[in-house]
C-alpha positions as a Python dict, from the first residue, in 0.01 Angstrom:
ca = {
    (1, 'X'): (0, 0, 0),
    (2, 'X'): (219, -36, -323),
    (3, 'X'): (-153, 76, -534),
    (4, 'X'): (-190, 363, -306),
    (5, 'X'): (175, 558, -383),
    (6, 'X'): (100, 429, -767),
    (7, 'X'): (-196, 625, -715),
    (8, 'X'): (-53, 905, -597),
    (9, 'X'): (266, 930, -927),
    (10, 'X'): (-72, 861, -1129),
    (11, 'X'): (-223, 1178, -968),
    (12, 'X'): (44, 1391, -1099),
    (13, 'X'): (305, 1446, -820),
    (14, 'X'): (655, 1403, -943),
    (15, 'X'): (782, 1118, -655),
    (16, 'X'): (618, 996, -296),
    (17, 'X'): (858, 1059, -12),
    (18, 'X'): (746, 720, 205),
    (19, 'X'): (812, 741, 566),
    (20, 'X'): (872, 381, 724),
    (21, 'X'): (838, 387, 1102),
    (22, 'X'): (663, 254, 1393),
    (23, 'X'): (450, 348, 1719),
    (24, 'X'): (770, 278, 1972),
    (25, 'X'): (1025, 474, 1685),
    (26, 'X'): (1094, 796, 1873),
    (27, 'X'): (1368, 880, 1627),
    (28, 'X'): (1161, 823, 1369),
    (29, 'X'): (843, 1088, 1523),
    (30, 'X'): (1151, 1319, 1468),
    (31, 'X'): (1265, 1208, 1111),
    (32, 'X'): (901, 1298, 1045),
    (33, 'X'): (911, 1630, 1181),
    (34, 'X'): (1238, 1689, 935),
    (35, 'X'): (1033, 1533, 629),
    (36, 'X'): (753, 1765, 662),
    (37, 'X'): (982, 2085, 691),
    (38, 'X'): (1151, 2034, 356),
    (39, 'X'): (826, 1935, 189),
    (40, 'X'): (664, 2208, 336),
    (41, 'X'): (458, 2439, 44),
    (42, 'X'): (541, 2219, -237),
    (43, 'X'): (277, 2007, -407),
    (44, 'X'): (542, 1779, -664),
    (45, 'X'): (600, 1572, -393),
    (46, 'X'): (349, 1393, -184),
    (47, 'X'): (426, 1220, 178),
    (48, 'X'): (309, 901, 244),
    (49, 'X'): (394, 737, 663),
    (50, 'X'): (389, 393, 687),
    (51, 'X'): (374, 206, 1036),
    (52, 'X'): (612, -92, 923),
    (53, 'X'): (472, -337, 1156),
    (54, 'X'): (141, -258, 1045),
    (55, 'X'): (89, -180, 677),
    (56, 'X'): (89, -446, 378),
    (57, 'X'): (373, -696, 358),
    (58, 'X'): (430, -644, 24),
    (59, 'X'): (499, -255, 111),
    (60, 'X'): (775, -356, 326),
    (61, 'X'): (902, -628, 92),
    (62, 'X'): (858, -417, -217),
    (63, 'X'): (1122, -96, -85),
    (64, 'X'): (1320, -386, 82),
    (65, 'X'): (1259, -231, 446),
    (66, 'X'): (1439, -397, 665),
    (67, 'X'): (1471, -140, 985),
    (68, 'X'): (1311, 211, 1078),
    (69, 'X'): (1304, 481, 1068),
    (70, 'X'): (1343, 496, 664),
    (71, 'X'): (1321, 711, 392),
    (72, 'X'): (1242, 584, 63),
    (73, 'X'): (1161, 826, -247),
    (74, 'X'): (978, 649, -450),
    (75, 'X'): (911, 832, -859),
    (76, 'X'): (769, 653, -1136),
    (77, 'X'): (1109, 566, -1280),
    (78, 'X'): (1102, 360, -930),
    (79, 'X'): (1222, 405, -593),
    (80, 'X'): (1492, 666, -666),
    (81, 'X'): (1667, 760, -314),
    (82, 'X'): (1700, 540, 16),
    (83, 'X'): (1844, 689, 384),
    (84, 'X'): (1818, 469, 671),
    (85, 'X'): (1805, 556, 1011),
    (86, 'X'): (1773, 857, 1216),
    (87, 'X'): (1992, 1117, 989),
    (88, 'X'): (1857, 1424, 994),
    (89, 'X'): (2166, 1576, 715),
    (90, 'X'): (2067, 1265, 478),
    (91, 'X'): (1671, 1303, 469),
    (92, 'X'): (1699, 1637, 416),
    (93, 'X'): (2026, 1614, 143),
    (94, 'X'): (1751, 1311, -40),
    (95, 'X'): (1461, 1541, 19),
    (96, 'X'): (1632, 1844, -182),
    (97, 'X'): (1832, 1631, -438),
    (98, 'X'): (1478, 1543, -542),
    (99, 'X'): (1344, 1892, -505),
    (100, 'X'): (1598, 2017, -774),
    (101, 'X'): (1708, 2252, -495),
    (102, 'X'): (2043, 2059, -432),
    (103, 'X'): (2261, 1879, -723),
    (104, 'X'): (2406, 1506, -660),
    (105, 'X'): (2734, 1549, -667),
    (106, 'X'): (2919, 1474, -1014),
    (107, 'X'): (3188, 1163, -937),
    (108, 'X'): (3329, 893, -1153),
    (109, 'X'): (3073, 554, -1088),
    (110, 'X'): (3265, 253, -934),
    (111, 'X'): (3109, -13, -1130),
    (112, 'X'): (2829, -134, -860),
    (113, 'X'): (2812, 207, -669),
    (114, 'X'): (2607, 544, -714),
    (115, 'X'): (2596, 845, -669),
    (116, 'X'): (2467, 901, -215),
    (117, 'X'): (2694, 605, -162),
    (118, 'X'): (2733, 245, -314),
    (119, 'X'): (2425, 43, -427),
    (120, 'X'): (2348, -277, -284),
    (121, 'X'): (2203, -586, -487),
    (122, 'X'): (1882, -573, -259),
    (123, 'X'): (1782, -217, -430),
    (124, 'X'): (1553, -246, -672),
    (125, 'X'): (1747, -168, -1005),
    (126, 'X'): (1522, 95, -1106),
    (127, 'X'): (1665, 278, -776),
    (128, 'X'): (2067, 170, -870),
    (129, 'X'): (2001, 251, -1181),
    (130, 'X'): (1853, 610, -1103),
    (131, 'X'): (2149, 642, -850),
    (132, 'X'): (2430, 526, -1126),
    (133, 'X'): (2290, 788, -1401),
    (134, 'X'): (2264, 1071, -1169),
    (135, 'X'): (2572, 1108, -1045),
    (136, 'X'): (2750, 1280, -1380),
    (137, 'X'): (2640, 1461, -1698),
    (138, 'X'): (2704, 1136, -1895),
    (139, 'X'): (2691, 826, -1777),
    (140, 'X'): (2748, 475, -2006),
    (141, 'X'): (2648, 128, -1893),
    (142, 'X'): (2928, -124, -2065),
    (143, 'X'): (2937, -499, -2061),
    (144, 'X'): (3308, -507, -2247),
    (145, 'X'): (3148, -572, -2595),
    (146, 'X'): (3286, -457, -2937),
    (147, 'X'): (3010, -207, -2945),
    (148, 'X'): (3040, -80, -2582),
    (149, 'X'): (3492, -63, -2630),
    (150, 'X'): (3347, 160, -2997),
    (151, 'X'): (3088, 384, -2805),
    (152, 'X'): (3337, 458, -2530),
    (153, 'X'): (3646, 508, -2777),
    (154, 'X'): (3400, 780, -2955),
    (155, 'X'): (3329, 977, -2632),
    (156, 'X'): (3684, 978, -2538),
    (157, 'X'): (3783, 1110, -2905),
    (158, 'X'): (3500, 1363, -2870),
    (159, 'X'): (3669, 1453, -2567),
    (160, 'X'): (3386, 1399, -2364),
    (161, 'X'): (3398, 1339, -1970),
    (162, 'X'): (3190, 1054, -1892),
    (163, 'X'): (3112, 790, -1618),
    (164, 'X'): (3124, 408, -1677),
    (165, 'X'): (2878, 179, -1537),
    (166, 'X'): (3031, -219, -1621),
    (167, 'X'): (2703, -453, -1557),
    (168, 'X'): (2980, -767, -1621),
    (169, 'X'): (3036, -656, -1214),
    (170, 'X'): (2723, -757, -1124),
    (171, 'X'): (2572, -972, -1370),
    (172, 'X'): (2141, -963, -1203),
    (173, 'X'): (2190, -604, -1237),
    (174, 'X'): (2298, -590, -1592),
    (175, 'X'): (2004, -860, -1688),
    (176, 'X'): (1783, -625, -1474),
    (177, 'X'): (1890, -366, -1675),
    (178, 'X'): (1858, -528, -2007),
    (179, 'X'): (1497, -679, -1916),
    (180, 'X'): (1443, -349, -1833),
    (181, 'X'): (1513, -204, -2206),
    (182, 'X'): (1427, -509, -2380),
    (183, 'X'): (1851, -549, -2496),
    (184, 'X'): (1809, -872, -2660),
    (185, 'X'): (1437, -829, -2789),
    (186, 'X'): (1204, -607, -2935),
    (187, 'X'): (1060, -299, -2817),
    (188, 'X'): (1409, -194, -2692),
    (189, 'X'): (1496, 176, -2627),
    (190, 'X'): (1451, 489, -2889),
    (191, 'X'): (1773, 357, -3118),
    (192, 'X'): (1635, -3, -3115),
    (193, 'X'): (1918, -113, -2953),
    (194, 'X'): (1965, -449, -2891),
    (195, 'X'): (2287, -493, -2642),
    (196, 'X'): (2488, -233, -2445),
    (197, 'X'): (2621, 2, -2428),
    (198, 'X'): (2323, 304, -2344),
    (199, 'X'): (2434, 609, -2278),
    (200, 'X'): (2230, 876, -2012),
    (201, 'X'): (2258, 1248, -2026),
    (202, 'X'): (2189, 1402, -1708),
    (203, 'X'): (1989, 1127, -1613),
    (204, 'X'): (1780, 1087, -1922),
    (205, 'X'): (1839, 773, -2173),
    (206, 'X'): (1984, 878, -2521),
    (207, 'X'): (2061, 588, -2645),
    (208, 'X'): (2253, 277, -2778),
    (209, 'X'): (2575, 264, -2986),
    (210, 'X'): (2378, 305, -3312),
    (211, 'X'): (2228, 654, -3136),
    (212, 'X'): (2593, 804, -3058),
    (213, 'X'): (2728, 729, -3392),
    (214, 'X'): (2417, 911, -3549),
    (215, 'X'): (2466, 1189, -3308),
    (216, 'X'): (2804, 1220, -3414),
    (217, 'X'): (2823, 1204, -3794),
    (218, 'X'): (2658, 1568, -3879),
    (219, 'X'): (2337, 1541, -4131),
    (220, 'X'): (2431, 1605, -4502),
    (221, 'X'): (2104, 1860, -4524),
    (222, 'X'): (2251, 2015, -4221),
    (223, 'X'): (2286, 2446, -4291),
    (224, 'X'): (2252, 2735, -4103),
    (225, 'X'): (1875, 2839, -4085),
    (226, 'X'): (1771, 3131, -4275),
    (227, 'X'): (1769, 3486, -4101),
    (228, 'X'): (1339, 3389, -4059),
    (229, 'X'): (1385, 3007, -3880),
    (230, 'X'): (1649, 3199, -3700),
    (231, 'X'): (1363, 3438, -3551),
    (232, 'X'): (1124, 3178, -3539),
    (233, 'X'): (1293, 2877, -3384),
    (234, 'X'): (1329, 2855, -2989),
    (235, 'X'): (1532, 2717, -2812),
    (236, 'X'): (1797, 2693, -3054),
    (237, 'X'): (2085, 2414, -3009),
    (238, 'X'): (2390, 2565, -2887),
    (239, 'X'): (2679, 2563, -3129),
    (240, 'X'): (2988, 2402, -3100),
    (241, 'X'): (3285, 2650, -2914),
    (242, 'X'): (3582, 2634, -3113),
    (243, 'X'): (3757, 2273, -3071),
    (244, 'X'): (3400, 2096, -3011),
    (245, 'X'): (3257, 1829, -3254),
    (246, 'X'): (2908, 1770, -3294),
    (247, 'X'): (2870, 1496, -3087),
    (248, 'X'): (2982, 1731, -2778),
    (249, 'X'): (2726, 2030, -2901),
    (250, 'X'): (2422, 1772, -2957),
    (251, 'X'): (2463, 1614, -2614),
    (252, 'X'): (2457, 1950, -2437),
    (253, 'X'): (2151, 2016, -2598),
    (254, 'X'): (2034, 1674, -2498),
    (255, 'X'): (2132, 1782, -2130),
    (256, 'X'): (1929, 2080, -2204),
    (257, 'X'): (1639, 1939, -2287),
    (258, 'X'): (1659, 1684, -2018),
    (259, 'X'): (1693, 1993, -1749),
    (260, 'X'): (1452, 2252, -1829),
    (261, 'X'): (1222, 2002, -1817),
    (262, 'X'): (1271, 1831, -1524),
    (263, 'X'): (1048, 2003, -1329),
    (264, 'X'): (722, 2223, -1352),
    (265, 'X'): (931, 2506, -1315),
    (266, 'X'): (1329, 2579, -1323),
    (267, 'X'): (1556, 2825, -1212),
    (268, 'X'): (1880, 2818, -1417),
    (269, 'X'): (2123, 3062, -1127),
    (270, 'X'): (2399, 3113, -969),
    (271, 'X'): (2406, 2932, -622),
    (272, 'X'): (2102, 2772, -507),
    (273, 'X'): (1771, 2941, -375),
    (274, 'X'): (1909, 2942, 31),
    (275, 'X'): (2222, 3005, -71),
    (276, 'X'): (2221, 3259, -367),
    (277, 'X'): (2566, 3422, -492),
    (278, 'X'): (2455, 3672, -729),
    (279, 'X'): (2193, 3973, -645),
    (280, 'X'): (2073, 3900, -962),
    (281, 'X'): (1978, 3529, -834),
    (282, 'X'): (1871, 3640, -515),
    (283, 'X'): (1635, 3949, -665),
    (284, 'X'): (1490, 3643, -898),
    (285, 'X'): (1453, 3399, -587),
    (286, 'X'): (1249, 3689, -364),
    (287, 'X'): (1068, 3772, -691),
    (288, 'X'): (932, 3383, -692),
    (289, 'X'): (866, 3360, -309),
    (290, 'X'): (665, 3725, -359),
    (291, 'X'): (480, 3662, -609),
    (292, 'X'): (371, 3305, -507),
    (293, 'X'): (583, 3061, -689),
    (294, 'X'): (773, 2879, -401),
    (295, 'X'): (778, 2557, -571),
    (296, 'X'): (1034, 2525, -789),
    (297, 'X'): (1366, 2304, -946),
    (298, 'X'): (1724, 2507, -944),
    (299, 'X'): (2055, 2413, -1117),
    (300, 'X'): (2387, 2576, -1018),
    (301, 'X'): (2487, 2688, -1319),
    (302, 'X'): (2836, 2772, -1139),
    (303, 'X'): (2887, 2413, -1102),
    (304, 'X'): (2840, 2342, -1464),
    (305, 'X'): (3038, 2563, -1718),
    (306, 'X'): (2932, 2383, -2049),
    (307, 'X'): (2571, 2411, -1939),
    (308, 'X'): (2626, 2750, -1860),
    (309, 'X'): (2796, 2816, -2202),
    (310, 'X'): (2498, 2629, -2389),
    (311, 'X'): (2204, 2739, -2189),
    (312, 'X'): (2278, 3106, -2351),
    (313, 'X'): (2246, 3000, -2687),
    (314, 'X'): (1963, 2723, -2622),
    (315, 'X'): (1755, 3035, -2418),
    (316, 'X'): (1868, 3269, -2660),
    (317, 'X'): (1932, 3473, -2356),
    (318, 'X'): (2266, 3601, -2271),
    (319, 'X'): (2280, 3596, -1890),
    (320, 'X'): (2133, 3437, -1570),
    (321, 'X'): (1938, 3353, -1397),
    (322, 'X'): (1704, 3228, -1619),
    (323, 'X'): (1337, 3062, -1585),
    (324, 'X'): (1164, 2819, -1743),
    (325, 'X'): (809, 2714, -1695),
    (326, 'X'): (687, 2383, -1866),
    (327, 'X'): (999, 2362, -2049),
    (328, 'X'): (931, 2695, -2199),
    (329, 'X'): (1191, 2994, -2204),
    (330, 'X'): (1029, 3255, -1965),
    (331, 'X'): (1309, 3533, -1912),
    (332, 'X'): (1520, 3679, -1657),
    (333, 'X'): (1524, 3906, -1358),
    (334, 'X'): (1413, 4213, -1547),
    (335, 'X'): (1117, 4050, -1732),
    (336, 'X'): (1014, 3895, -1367),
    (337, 'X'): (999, 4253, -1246),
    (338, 'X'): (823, 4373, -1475),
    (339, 'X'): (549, 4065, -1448),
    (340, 'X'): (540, 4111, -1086),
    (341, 'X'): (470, 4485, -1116),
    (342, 'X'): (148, 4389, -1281),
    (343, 'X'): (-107, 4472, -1044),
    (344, 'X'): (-418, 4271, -998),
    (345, 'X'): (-234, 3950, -1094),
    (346, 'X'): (16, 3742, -910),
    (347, 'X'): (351, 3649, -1061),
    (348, 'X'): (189, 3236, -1038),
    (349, 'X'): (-109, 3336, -1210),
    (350, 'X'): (78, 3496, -1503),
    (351, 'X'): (310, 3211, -1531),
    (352, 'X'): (33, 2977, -1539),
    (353, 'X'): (78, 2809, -1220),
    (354, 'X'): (-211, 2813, -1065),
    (355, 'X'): (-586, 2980, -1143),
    (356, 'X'): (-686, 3304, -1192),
    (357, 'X'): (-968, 3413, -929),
    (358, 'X'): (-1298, 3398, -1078),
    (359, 'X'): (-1411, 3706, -1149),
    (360, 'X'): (-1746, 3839, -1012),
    (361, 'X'): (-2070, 3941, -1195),
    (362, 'X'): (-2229, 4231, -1164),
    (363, 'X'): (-2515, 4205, -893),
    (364, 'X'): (-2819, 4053, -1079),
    (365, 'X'): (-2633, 3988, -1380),
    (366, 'X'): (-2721, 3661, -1570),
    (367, 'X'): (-2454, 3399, -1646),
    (368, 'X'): (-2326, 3441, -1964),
    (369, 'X'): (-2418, 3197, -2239),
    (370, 'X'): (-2123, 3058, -2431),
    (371, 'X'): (-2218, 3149, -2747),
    (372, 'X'): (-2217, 3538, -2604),
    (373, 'X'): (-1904, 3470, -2465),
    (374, 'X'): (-1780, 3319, -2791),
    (375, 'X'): (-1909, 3650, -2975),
    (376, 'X'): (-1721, 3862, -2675),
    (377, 'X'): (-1438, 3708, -2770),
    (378, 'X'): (-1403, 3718, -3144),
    (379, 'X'): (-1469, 4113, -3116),
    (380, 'X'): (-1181, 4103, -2897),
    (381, 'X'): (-970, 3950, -3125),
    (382, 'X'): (-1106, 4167, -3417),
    (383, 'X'): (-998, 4505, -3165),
    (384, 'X'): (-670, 4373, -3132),
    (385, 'X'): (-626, 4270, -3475),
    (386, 'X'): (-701, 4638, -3535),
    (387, 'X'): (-451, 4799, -3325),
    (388, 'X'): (-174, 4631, -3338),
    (389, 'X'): (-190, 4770, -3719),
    (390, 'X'): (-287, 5093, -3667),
    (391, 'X'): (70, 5198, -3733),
    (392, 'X'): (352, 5085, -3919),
    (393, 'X'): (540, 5031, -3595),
    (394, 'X'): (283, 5007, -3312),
    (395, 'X'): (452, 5017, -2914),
    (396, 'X'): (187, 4906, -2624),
    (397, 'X'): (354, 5011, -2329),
    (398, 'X'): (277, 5165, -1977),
    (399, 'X'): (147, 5555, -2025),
    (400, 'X'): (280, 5731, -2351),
    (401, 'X'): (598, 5821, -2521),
    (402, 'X'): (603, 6156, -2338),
    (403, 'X'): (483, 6040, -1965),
    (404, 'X'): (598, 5676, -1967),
    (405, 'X'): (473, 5502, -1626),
    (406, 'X'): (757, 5233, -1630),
    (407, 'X'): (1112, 5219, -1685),
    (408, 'X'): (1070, 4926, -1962),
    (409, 'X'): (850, 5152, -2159),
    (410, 'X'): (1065, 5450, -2119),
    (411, 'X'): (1311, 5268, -2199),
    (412, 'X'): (1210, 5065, -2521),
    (413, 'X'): (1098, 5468, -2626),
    (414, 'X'): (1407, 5569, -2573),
    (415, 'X'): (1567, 5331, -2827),
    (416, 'X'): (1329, 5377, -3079),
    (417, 'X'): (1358, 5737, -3088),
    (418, 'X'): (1763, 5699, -3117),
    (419, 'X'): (1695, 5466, -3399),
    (420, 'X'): (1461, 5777, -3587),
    (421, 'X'): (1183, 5468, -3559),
    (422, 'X'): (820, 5654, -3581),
    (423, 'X'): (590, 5489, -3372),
    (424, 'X'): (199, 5491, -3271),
    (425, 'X'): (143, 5370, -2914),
    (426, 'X'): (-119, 5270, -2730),
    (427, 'X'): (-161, 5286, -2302),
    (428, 'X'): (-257, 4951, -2177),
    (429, 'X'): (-282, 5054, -1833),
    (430, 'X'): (-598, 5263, -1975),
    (431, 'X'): (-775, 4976, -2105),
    (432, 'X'): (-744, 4687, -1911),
    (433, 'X'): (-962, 4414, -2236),
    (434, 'X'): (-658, 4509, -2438),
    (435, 'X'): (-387, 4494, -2174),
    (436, 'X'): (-537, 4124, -2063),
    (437, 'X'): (-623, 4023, -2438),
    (438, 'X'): (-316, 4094, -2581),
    (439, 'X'): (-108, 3869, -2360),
    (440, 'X'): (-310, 3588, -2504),
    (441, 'X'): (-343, 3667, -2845),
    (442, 'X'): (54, 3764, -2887),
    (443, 'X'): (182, 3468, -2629),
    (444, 'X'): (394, 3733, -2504),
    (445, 'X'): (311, 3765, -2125),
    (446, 'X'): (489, 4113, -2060),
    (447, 'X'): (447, 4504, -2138),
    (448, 'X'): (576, 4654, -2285),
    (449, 'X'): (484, 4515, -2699),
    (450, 'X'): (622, 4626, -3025),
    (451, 'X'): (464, 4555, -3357),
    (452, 'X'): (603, 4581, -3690),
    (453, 'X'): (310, 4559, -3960),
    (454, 'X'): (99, 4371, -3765),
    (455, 'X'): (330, 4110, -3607),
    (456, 'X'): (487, 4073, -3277),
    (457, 'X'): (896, 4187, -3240),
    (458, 'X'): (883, 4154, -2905),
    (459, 'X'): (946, 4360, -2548),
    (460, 'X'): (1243, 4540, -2426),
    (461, 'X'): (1529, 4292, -2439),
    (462, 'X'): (1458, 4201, -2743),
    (463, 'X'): (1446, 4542, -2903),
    (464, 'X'): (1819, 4539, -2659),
    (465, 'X'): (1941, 4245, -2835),
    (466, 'X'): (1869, 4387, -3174),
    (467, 'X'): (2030, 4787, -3123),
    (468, 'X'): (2286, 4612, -2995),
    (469, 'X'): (2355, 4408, -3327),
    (470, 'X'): (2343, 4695, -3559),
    (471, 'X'): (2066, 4926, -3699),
    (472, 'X'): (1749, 4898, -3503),
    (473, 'X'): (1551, 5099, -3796),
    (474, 'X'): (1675, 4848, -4099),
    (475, 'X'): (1622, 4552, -3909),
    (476, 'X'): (1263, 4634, -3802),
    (477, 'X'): (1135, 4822, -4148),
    (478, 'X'): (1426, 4659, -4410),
    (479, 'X'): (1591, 4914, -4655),
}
């Protein structure tokens, strides 16, 4: 029923992939077969089968069945992707696109047609509408008003590539549309606008005219951020290249935003996970699969230059692939490898993906209470407060400055001792409280740490970043 794949969105899976057939649909037995393939090991998307002769009218009437075997993807936005009949290339090009692990294909929108082929008045219009804003990085819905002919005129001056949707085509869509955002009334979208136009960024809604004419006129308190917010403030918004107005910059970071959190977890690279075309991508892709995390959103970044360009910035990483994890900058290949060469915990257990194993008491040991727990941990936290002053400059790492037992922590040793830093260390592999603790109490899930009077610097690539910039010693101690 309609409740039970409501049910299912409520539950916490991303869409429902509902599979109409019926007991004499041979083709669709084998439309089935392709469905569960390409779902296979993924939880974001559940799969509902649906005998269309037999289950609830208002099912049928509801995704506007009207033969079998069909697909219908239904997310909460609405039912977002429709293939009928028995093609196996289509289910399984749907399946992916809403996977993450295939990109629709950026085209210019004939008013009344989407992205996977034209729309059709009997699609719901959350599914044309999903279809229309999908199919480019910016897409804007027009109706030939003064405010739409401004909006448009601003893009284009902005020189800004950008799809147009005119509802004045097909005038129950536009009203759809406009019911749908309340154009006319209250409550309307985040700009309170009132009429079109409304402008999508990769699929998310940014706004009315009002919204890209704040977006473009830059904020009078506007400065760069002081060398500390600079350190402090992730991800950053990607400046403007030379010849780019701040309209351009503040969508991509819109886009941004909008992609690295479109998913659980998503891998920025170059290619796509079966079809990688970097061994940097395809080290990163293994890494995943290894270490448990085979459920995951990836963007061609190859296909996208200005969200390769911004992504950089926005990460505050210089190069790909890159990972993020509730919409949260992880790292690269090299701080992958390094997670994955923990042993005793999975890479999807470090990136929070699923739960640690509980560990086992001692034979004959009494639960703890949680006030002893509570006192447990507060010691901890008084240790670690402890150490990580214990010098000036204070490295945990992987065995010692003389017998490092990684190349990260020979490494970061190596740097420090080219920049005349003095250092205390400490061996986490020795002390397994500290080496768990710490990853918690400096939100820093890798080895090895640096800390400068007490506070976290970071791991490797950062110390990297900063020898590369200039004097590793003044910027870590100052003058």
């Amino acid at each position: 029923s309609v409740d039970e794949v409501g049910a299912l969105l409520e539950g916490g899976r991303e869409a429902v992939a509902v599979v109409f057939t019926a007991t004499w649909d041979a083709p669709g037995a084998q439309m089935l077969d392709v469905v569960e393939a390409v779902l296979d090991n993924t939880s974001r998307v559940s799969l509902a089968v649906a005998d269309a002769e037999a289950c609830a009218a208002a099912l049928v009437d509801t995704y506007g069945v009207t033969s079998v075997p069909t697909l219908v993807v239904v997310a909460r936005l609405g039912v977002v992707r429709r293939v009928e009949g028995a093609d196996a290339a289509a289910w399984t090009k749907a399946l992916r696109i809403t996977l993450g692990a295939d990109q629709p294909a950026a085209q210019t929108i004939i008013p009344g047609g989407g992205g996977g082929g034209p729309t059709t008045a009997k699609q719901p219009v959350d599914e044309r509408l999903w279809q229309l804003v999908q199919t480019a990085p910016l897409t804007l819905l027009v109706d030939g008003g003064a405010a739409s002919a401004e909006t448009a005129a601003l893009l284009h001056a902005n020189g800004l590539a950008y799809a147009v949707v005119d509802v004045r085509k097909d005038a129950a869509f536009g009203d759809a549309v406009a019911a749908r955002y309340h154009l006319g009334g209250g409550g309307g979208p985040p700009d309170g606008n009132t009429s079109f136009p409304l402008l999508f960024a990769s699929g998310a809604l940014v706004g009315g005219a009002d919204a890209v004419r704040a977006l473009a006129t830059p904020a009078s308190s506007e400065a760069s951020p002081s060398s500390e917010d600079a350190a402090t403030a992730a991800p950053r918004p990607p400046p403007p290249e030379a010849g780019d107005s701040v309209l351009k910059a503040r969508l991509l970071t819109k886009r941004l935003e909008t992609l690295t959190t479109r998913s659980k977890v998503v891998l920025f690279m170059k290619g796509a996970p079966g079809a990688p075309k970097c061994k940097f991508s395809r080290q990163t892709c293994d890494l995943l699969e290894a270490g448990g995390v085979d459920d995951y959103a990836s963007y061609d970044i190859l296909e996208d230059p200005d969200v390769r360009r911004g992504l950089k910035t926005y990460s505050n990483w210089p190069t790909f692939p890159q990972l993020y994890v509730d919409g949260a900058f992880v790292g690269g290949v090299d701080i992958l490898k390094e997670m994955a060469a923990d042993e005793g915990t999975s890479l999807a257990e470090q990136l929070g993906l699923v739960d640690p194993p509980p560990k086992e008491a001692a034979a004959g040991a009494p639960p703890k209470a949680a006030d002893e727990h509570d006192s447990q941990q507060d010691g901890l936290t008084k240790r670690l407060e402890s150490l990580v002053s214990a010098s000036e400059v204070m490295l945990f790492m992987k065995g010692s400055p003389e017998a490092p037992r990684c190349g990260f922590s020979r490494t970061i040793c190596e740097l420090l001792r080219q920049a005349d830093v003095a250092f205390g260390s400490f061996d986490i592999l020795q002390d397994n409280e500290v080496r768990q603790g710490l990853k918690t109490y400096s939100n820093w899930p890798t080895f090895p740490q640096l800390y400068v009077k007490g506070d976290l610097i970071g791991g490797l690539d950062i110390l990297q970043e900063m020898a590369q910039d200039g004097d590793l010693k003044t910027q870590l101690l100052g003058d």
